[in-house]
C-alpha positions in Angstrom: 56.0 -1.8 66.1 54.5 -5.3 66.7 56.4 -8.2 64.5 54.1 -10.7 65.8 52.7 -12.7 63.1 50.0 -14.5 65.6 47.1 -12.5 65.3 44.3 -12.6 68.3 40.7 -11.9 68.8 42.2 -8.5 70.8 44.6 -7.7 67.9 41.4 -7.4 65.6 39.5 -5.4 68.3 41.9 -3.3 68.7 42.5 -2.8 65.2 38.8 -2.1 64.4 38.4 0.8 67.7 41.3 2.6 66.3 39.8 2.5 62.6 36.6 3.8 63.9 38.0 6.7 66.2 39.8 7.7 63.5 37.0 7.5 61.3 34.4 9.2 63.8 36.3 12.5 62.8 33.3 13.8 60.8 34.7 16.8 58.7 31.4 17.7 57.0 30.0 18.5 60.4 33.6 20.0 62.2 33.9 22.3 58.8 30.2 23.3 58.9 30.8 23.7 62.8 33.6 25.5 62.6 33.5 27.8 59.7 29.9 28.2 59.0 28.3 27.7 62.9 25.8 24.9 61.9 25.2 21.7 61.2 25.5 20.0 57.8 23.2 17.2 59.2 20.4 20.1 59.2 20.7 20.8 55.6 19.9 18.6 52.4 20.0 15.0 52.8 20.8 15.8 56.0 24.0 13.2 55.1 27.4 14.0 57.2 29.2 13.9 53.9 31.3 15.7 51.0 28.2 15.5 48.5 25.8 17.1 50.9 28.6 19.7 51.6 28.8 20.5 48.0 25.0 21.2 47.7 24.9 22.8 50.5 28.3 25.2 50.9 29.5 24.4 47.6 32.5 22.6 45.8 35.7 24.3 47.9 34.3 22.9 51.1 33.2 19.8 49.3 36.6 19.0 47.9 38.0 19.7 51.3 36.0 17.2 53.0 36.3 14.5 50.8 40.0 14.9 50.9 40.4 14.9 54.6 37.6 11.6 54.4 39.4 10.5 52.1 42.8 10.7 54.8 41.4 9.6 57.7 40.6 6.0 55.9 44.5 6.2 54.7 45.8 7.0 57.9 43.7 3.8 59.6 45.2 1.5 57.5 48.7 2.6 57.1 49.0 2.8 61.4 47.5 -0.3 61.5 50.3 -1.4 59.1 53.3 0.5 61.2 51.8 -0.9 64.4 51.8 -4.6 63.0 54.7 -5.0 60.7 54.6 -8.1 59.5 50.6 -9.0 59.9 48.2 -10.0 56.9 45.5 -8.6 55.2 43.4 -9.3 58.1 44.0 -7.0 60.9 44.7 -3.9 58.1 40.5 -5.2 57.6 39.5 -4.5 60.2 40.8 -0.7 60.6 39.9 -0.2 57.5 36.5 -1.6 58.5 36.3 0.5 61.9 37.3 3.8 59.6 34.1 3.6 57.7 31.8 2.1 60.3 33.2 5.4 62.2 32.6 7.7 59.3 29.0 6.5 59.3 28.1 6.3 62.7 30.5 9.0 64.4 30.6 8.8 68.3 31.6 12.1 68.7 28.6 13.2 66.8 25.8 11.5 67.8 26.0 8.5 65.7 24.7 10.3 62.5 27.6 10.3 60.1 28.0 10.3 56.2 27.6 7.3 53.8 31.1 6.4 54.0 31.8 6.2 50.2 35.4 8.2 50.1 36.7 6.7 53.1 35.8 3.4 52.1 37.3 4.1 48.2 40.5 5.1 50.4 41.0 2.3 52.2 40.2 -0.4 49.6 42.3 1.4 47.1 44.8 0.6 49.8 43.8 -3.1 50.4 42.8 -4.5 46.8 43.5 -0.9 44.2 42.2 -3.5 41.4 39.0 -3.3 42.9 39.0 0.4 43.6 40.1 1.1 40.0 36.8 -0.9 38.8 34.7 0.6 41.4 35.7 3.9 40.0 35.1 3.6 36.3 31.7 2.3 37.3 31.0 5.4 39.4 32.1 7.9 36.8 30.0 5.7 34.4 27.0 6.0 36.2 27.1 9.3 37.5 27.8 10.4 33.8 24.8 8.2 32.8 22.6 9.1 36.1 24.1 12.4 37.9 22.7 10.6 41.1 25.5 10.3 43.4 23.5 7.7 45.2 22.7 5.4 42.3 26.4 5.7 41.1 28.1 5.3 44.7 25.8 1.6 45.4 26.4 0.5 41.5 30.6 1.1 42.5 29.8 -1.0 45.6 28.5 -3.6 44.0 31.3 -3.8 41.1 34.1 -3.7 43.8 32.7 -6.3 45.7 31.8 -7.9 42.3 35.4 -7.4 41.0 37.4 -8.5 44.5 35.0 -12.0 44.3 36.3 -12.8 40.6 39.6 -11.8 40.9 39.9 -14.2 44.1 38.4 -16.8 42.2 40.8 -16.2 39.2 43.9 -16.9 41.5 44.9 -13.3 41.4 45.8 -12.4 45.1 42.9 -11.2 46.5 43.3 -12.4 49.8 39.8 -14.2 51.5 40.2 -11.1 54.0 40.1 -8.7 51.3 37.6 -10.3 49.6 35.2 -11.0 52.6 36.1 -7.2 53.8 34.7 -5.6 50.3 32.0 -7.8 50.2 30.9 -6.8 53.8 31.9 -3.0 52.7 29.6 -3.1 49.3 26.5 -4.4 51.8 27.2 -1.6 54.2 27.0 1.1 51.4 23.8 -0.3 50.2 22.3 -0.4 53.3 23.5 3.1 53.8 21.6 4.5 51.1 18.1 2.9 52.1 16.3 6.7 52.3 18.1 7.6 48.2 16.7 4.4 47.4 12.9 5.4 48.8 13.7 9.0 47.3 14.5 7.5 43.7 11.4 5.6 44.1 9.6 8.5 44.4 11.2 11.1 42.2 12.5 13.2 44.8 16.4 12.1 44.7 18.7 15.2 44.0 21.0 15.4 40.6 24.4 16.2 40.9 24.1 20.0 40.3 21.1 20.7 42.2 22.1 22.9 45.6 19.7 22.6 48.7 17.7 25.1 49.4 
């Protein structure tokens, strides 16, 4: 345990290679792997995730791997917090930061990952839960409205980051790390979902509901 409240460029390296170790533990692709000898990443979407899981295998495999994504964001930030006691907001950013960068572009698997929406609800419902909370409702409000997953993960990206901006400028403890870190986190989901966003375009998106062939 490090009490060291000096924080250096290494600290934040460091910091963001453990988060994204951590976070290149793909479980859609170990589970599919491992219990069902293929390769979720040739199904579907052909997204590394929990929704793709659930089209594909169903919802007891889906739930499993959005817990476990949802764990391995946890984990990140709370070592991160063991290792440096007494740190800010920032270096806790950057693990958190290196979890989903890790979840998305997994260097045990290729670099073809997931989308990186649980483990980054994890770790900002860790860093700013304010946020989190708002990024939720909206999520269950679009996918309510929608059923696309897609549509209803980038419209909780852009509240969260929306929400963390206002409740720093309202004086409310968001931290400029926090705030700069969901910001940066919204973008990344966004760009993430570049192919839904040519798919709603041309009708071909999949509803929540719909298995892959």
């Amino acid at each position: 345990m490090i009490q060291n409240n000096v924080i250096t460029t290494g600290d934040m390296l460091v910091m963001l290679l453990m988060g994204y170790l951590i976070g290149s533990l793909n479980f859609a692709v170990i589970y599919s792997r491992l219990f069902k000898k293929d390769d979720i990443r040739n199904h579907g979407s052909g997204n590394a995730g929990a929704t793709n899981v659930l089209r594909t295998y169903g919802k007891g495999p889906a739930l499993l791997v959005f817990v476990l994504d949802v764990l391995k964001g946890v984990v990140s930030v709370l070592l991160c917090r063991f290792i440096y006691a007494n740190s800010s907001d920032i270096l806790p950013c950057f693990a958190a930061f290196g979890a989903v960068l890790g979840h998305c572009f997994p260097s045990y698997y290729g670099f073809k990952g997931g989308k990186g929406v649980a483990t980054g609800f994890a770790v900002l419902l860790l860093l700013e839960w304010r946020a989190a909370l708002i990024a939720l409702g909206v999520f269950l409000l679009a996918l309510l409205i929608t059923r696309y997953v897609s549509v209803s993960s980038m419209a909780a990206a852009v509240a969260a980051s929306a929400a963390a901006i206002v409740l720093r400028a309202l004086g409310l403890g968001v931290s400029l790390a926090v705030c700069v870190f969901t910001v940066c986190l919204g973008i990344l989901c966004v760009l993430r979902h570049s192919e839904n966003i040519k798919r709603l375009r041309q009708g071909k998106e999949n509803r929540l509901g719909k298995r892959s062939a």
